[in-house]
C-alpha positions as CSV (number, residue, x, y, z in Angstrom):
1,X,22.9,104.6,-1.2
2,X,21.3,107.4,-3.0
3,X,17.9,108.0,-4.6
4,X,17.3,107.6,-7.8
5,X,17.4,110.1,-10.5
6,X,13.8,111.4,-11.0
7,X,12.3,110.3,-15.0
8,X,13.5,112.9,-17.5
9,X,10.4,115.0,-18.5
10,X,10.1,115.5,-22.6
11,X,9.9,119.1,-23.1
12,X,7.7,120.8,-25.5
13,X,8.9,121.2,-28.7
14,X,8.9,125.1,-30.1
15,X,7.5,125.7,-33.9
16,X,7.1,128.9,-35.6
17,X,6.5,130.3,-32.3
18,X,4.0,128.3,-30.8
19,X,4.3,125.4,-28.4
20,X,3.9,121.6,-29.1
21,X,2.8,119.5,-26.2
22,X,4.6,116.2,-26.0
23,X,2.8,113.3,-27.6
24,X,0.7,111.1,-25.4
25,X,1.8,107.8,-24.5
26,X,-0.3,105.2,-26.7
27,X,-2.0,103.7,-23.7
28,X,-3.7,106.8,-22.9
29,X,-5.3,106.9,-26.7
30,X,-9.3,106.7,-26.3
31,X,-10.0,103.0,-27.7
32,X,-12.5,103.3,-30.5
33,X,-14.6,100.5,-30.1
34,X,-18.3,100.6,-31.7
35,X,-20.9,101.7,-28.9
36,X,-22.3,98.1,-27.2
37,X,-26.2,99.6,-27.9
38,X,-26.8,101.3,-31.5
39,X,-29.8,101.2,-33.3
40,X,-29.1,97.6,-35.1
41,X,-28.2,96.7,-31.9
42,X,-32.1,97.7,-30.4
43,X,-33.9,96.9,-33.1
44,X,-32.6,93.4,-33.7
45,X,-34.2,93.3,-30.0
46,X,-37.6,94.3,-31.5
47,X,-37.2,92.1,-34.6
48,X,-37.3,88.9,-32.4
49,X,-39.9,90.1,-30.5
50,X,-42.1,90.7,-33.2
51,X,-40.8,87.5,-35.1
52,X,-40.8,84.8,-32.5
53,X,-43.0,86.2,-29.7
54,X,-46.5,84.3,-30.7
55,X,-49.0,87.8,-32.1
56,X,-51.7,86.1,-30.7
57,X,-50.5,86.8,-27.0
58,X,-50.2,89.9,-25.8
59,X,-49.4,91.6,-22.1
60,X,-52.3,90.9,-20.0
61,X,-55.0,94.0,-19.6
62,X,-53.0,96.0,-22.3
63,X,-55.3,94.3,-25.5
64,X,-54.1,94.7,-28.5
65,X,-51.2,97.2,-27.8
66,X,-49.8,95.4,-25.2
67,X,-47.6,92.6,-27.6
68,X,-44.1,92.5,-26.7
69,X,-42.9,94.1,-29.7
70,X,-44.6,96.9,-29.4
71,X,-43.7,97.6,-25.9
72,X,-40.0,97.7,-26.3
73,X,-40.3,100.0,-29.5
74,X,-41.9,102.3,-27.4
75,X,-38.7,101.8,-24.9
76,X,-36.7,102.0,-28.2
77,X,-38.1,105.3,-29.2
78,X,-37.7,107.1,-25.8
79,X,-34.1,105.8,-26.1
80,X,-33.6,107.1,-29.5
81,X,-35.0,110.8,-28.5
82,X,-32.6,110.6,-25.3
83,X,-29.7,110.2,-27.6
84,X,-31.1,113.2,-29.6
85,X,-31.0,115.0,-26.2
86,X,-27.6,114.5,-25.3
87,X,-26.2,115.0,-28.9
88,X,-25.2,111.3,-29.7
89,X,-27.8,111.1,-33.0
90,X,-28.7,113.1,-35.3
91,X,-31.1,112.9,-37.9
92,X,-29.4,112.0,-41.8
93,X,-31.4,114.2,-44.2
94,X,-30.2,111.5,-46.8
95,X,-33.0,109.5,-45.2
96,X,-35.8,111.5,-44.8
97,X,-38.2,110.4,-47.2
98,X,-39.3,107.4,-45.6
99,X,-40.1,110.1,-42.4
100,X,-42.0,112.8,-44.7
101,X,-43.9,109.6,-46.2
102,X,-44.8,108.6,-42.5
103,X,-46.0,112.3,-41.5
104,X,-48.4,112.0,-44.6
105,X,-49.8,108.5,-43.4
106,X,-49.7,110.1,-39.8
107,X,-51.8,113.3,-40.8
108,X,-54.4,111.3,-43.1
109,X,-54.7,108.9,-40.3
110,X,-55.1,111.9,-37.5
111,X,-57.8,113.4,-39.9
112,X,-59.9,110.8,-40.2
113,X,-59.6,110.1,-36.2
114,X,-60.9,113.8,-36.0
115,X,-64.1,112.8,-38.4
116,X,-65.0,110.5,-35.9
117,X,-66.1,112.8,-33.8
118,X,-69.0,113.8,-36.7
119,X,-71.1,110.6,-36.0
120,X,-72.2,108.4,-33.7
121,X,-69.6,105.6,-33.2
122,X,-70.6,102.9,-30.8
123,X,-67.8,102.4,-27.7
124,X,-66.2,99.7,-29.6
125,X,-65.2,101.6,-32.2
126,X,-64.0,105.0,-29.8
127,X,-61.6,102.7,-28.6
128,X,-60.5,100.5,-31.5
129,X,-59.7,104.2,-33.0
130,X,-58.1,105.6,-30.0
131,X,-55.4,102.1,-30.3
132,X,-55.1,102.6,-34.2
133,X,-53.7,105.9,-33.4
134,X,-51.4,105.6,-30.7
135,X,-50.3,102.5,-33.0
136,X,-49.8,104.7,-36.1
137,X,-47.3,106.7,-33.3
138,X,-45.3,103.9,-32.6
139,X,-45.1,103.1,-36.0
140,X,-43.8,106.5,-36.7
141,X,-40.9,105.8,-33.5
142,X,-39.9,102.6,-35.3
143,X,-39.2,104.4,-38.7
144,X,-37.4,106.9,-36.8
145,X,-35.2,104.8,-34.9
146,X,-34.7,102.9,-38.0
147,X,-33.8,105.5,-40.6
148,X,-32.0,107.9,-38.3
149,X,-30.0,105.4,-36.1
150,X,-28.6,103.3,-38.8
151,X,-25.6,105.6,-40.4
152,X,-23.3,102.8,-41.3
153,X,-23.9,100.0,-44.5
154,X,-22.0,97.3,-41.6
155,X,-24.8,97.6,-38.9
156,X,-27.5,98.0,-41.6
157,X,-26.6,94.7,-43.2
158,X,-26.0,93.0,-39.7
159,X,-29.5,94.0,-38.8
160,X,-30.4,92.4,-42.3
161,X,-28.7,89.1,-41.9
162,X,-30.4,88.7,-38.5
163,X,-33.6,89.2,-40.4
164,X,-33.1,86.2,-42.3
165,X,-32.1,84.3,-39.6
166,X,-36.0,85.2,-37.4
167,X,-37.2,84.7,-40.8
168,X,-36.1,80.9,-41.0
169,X,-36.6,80.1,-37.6
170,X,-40.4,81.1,-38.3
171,X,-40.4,79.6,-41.8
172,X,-39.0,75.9,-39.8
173,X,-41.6,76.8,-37.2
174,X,-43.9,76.8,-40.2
175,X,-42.8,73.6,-41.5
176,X,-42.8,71.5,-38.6
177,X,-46.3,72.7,-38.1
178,X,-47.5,71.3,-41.3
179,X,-46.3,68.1,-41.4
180,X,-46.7,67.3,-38.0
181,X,-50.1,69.1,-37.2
182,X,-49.2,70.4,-33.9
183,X,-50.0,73.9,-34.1
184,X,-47.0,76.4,-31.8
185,X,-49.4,79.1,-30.4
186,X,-51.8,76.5,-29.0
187,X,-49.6,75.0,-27.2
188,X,-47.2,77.6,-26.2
189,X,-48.3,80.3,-23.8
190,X,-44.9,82.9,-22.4
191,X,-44.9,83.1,-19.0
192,X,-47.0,86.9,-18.1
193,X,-48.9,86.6,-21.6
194,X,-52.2,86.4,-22.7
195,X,-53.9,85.2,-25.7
196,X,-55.5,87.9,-27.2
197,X,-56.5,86.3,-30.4
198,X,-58.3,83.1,-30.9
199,X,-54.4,80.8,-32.2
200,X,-56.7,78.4,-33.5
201,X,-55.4,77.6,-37.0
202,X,-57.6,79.0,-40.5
203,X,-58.1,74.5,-40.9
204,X,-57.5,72.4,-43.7
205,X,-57.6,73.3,-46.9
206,X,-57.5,70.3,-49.6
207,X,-56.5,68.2,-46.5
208,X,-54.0,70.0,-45.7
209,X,-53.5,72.0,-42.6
210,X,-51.7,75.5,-43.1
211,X,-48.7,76.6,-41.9
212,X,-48.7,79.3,-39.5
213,X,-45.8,79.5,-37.1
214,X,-46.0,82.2,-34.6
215,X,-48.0,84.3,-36.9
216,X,-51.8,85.0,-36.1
217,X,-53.0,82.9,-39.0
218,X,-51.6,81.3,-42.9
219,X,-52.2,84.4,-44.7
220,X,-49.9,86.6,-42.7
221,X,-47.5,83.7,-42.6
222,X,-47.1,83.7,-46.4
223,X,-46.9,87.6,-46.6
224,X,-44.2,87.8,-43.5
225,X,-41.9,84.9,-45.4
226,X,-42.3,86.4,-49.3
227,X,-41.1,89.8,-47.6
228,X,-38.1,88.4,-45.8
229,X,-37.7,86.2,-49.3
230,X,-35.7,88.9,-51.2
231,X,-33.1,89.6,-48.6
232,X,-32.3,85.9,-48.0
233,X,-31.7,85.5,-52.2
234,X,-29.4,88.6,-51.6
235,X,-27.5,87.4,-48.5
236,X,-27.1,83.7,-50.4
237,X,-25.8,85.5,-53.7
238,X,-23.4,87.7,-51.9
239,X,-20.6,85.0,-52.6
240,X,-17.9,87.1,-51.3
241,X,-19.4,86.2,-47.7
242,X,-19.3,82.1,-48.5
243,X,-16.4,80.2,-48.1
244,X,-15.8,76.8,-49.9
245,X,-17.3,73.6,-48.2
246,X,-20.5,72.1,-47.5
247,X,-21.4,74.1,-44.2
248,X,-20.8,77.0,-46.3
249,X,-23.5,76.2,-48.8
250,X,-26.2,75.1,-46.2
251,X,-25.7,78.5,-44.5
252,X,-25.9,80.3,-47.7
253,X,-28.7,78.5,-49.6
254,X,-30.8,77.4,-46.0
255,X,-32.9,79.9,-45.7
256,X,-33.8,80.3,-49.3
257,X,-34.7,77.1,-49.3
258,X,-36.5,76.7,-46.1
259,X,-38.5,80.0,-47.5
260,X,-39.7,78.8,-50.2
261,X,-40.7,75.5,-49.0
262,X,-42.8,77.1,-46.7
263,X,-44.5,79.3,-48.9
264,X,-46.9,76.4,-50.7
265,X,-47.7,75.2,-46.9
266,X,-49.6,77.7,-46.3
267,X,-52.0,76.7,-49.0
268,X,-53.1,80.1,-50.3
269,X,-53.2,82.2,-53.1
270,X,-51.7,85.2,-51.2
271,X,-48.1,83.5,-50.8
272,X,-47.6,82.1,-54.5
273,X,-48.6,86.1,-55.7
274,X,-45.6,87.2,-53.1
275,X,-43.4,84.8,-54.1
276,X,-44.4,85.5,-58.0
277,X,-44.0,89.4,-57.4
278,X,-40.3,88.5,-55.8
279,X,-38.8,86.4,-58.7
280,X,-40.4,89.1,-61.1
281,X,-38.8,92.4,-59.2
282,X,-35.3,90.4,-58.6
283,X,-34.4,88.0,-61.8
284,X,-34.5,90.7,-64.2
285,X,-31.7,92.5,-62.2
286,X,-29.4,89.5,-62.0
287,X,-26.9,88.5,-64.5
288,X,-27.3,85.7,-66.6
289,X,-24.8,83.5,-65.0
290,X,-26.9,83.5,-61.3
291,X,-30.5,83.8,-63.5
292,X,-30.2,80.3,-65.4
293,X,-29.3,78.7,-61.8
294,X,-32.5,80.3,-60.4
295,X,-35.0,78.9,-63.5
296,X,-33.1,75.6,-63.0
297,X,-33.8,75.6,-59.0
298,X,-36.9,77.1,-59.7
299,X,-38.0,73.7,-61.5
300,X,-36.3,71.4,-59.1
301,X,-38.2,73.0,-56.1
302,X,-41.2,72.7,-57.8
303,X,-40.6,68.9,-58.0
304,X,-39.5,68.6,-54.5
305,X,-42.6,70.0,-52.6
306,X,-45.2,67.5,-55.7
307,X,-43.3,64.3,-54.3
308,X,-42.6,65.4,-50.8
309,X,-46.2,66.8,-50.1
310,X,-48.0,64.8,-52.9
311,X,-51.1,67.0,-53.6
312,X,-50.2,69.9,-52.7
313,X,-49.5,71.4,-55.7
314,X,-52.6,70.4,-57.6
315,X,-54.6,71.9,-54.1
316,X,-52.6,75.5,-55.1
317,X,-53.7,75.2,-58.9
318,X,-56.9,74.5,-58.3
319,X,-57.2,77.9,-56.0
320,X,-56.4,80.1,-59.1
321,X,-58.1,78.0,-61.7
322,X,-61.0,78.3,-59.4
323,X,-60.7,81.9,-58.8
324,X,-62.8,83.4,-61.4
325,X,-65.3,79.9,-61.2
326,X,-68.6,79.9,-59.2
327,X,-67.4,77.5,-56.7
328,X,-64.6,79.6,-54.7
329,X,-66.0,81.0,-52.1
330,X,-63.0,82.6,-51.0
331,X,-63.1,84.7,-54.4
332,X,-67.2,85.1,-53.9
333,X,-66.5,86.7,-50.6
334,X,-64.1,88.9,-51.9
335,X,-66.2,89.6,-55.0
336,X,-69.3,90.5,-52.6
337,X,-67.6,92.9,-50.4
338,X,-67.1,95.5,-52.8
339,X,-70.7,95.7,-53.0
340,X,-71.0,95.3,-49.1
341,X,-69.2,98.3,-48.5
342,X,-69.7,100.8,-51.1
343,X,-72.9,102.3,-48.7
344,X,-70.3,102.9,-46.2
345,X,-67.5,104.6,-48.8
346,X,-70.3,106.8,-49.9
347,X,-70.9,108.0,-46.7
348,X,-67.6,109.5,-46.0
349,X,-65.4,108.8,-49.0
350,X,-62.8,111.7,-48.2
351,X,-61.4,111.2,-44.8
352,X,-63.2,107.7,-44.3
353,X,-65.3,106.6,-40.8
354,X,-62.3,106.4,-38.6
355,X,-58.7,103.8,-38.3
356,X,-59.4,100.4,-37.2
357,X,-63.7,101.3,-36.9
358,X,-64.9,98.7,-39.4
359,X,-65.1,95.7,-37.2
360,X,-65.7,92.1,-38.1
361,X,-68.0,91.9,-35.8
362,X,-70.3,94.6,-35.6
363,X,-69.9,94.8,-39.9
364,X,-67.7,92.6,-42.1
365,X,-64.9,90.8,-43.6
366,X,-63.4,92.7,-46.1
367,X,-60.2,90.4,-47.4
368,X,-58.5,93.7,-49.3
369,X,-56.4,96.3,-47.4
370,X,-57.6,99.4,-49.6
371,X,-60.6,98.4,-49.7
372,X,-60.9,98.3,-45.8
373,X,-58.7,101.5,-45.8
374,X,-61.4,103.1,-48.1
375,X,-63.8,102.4,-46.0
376,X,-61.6,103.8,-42.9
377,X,-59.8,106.2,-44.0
378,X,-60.8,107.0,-46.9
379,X,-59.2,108.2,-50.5
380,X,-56.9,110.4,-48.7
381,X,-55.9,107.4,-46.5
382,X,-55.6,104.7,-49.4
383,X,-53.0,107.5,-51.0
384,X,-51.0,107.6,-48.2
385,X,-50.8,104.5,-47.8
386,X,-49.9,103.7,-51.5
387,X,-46.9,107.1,-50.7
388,X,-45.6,104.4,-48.6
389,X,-45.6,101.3,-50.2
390,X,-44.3,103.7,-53.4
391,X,-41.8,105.6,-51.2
392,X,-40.4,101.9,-50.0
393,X,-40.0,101.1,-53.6
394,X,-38.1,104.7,-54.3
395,X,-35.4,105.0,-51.0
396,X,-34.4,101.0,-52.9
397,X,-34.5,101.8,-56.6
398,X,-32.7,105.1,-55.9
399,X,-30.0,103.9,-53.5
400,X,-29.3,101.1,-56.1
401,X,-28.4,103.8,-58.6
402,X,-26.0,105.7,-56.1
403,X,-24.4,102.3,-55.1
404,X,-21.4,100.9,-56.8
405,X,-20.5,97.4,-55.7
406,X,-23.1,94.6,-57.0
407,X,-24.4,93.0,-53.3
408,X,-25.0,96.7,-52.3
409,X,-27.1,97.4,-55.4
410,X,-28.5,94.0,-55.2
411,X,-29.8,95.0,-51.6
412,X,-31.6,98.4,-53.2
413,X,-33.3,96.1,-55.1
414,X,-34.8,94.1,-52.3
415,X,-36.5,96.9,-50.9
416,X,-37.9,97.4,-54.0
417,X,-38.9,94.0,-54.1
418,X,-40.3,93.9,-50.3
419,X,-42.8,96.7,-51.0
420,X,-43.7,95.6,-54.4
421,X,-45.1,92.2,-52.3
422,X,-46.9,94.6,-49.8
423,X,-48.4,96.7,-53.2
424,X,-50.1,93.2,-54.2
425,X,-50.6,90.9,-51.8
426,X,-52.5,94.3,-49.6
427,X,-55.4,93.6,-52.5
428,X,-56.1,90.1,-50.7
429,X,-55.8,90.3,-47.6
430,X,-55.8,92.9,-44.9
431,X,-52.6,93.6,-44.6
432,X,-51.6,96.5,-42.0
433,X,-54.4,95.4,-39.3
434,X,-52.2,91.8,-39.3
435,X,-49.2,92.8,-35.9
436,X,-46.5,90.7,-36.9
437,X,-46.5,91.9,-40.7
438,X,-47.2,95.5,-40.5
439,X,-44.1,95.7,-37.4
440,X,-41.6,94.1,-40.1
441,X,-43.5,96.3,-42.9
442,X,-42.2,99.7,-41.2
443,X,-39.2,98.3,-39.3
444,X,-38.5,97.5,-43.0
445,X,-39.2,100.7,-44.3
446,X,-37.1,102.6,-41.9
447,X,-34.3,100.6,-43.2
448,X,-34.9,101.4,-46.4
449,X,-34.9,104.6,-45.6
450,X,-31.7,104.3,-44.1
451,X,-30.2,102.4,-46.9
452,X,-30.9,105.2,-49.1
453,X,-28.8,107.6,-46.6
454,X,-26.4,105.2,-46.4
455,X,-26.1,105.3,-50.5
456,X,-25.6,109.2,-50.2
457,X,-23.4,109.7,-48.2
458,X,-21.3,107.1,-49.7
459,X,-22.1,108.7,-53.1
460,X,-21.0,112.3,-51.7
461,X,-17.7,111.0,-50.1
462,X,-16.5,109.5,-53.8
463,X,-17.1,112.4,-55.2
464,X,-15.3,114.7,-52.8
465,X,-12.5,112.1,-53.1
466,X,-12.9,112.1,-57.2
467,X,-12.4,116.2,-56.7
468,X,-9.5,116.3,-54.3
469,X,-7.5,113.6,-57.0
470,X,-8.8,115.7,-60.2
């Protein structure tokens, strides 16, 4: 019996002199799946660290730096600057506004670490600066990593919806906390952690206690949820994403709903002003048919927290109706600290006394981020700090323009929205020196960053298509 004929080898295929090679079989094609680890990928890791790790626990004999979330964005960075290394990212000069922003706040910060050096700071304050700056650099890593690594609108808006998602689990977190009175980080200590900051909650206020959640106390609760607010009321209006059917609607409207019930629980002046700011920036830019919904629900939820939590209401009212009275003392605190800390300002109103060196407990309270920055940092801090906020604001507003479809305008708008909050709500409490909400604030701003990339380059493809058809 003989052998069989050996396979018949295609042979290349000659063309205007040159040589074809015969075509690949399709199961030797590279497959092109996306990479397993991007930067949505990472940073979704960081998110619920930062989210749902308690901030009042931290990494045993690391202090203040040692919270989970920042840990791994320190990992996250190094990975990000190996991946510059070997070629696989590069940095979008579509998005880098929100870096140039964060080399201002970077130098102003560095410049006023350097003035420390011109008088004499006790230990507690050396040190207190020495982890405001290596914070301000990790900061810096996450806006990188953000802005830089995100290069498609599918991973950006993945990273978005998961957002949401930390954002209600904190806001139920919230919730369950209020009614019930069991307070989370109390209770709750992760295995290798430590509590670095007292998790007792603020109290009662009008016999209420105050929501919380994983946050380190109600006032940085009601500023994390008003910020995640805008990009829930996107993801729920998106109605190209819902399907018919009542599971549908609960995971559409859910989170909106859970937000803003939360917000009032936290019995504070500092969550109605974020919420306020957030209709305000938003309902303008709807249309009419998803703005007469919003006063309607707007009305309905108002009714549903005065019969579910009877009280409540009148307890927020009374807050600003008091708030210009004699008997707040909230407000009398704040109103005294301006003349508190005007010695200090006057001292070194340039370059201020150093991050992070005005202590509670070797000065005072101050209850107002630029006032505390004045007094840190000084003018030249407070404007680099307002760059930001402004700059956050900008990369939105600007990509909303370049953007054609309505949900991705709508998202440029959030942004805008997000950093309006943080423009307020920083003149009542202190914002940036709060973990939790200053780790969203510039995870968030790295993304809008990258949003704004996102818009150009989209922007410049249509019109190189609109070129190559005219």
């Amino acid at each position: 019996m003989s052998a069989p004929a050996p396979p018949r080898l295609r042979r290349p295929v000659r063309r205007g002199g040159g040589v074809t090679p015969a075509r690949k079989p399709a199961a030797a094609e590279p497959d092109a799946k996306p990479p397993k680890r991007d930067a949505a990928s990472v940073l979704t890791i960081y998110a619920t660290l930062v989210m749902l790790a308690p901030a009042t626990q931290t990494v045993a004999n690391l202090g203040a730096l040692g919270a989970p979330a920042t840990v791994f964005s320190v990992l996250a960075f190094l990975w990000f600057l190996a991946g510059r290394l070997t070629g696989r990212l590069s940095l979008d000069p579509g998005s880098s506004s929100v870096r140039k922003a964060m080399c201002v706040l970077t130098i102003a910060f560095t410049l006023s670490y350097i003035g420390l050096s011109g008088r004499s700071a006790s230990p507690l304050e050396t040190q207190a600066a020495d982890r405001a700056l290596i914070l301000m650099l990790i900061w810096c890593g996450l806006v990188v990593v953000a802005s830089a690594g995100i290069t498609e609108r599918a991973r950006l808006e993945v990273l978005l919806r998961r957002l949401v998602l930390l954002g209600t689990a904190v806001a139920v977190i919230g919730i369950l906390e209020f009614f019930s009175g069991w307070q989370l980080t109390e209770h709750v200590i992760i295995p290798g952690l430590a509590t670095n900051v007292d998790p007792a909650a603020t109290g009662a206020r009008g016999g209420h206690l105050r929501a919380q959640a994983t946050t380190t106390q109600p006032l940085e609760f009601g500023a994390v949820i008003a910020v995640h607010l805008p990009f829930a009321l996107q993801q729920a209006g998106d109605a190209a994403r819902w399907g018919p059917g009542l599971k549908n609607m609960l995971r559409r409207y859910g989170p909106v709903t859970t937000m803003i019930i939360s917000l009032p629980m936290t019995v504070s002046r500092t969550a109605i002003i974020g919420l306020v700011v957030v209709l305000a920036v938003l309902m303008p830019s709807w249309p009419k048919a998803r703005r007469r919904p919003a006063y309607l629900m707007s009305l309905v939820g108002a009714a549903a927290v005065r019969v579910l939590v009877p009280g409540l209401l009148g307890t927020i009212l009374v807050l600003f109706s008091s708030a210009s009275g004699n008997n707040d003392n909230s407000s009398q605190a704040r109103t005294k600290d301006y003349a508190g800390v005007a010695p200090y300002i006057k001292q070194r109103p340039w370059f201020g006394r150093g991050p992070a060196t005005f202590i509670p407990s070797l000065y005072r309270y101050t209850d107002n981020y630029y006032l505390l920055a004045l007094v840190e940092v000084g003018v030249v801090g407070v404007l680099a700090v307002l760059v930001i906020y402004f700059t956050g604001i900008r990369a939105g507003r600007l990509g909303r323009k370049l953007s054609v479809d309505e949900p991705y305008r709508d998202l440029g708008q959030c942004f805008a929205a997000a950093f309006a909050v943080m423009l307020f709500i920083s003149a009542t409490f202190d914002t940036l020196s709060f973990p939790m909400l200053s780790g969203l604030l510039f995870l968030l701003f790295g993304c809008s960053g990258a949003y704004l990339g996102i818009a150009r380059s989209e922007a410049a493809a249509r019109a190189r298509a609109q070129a190559g058809t005219g």
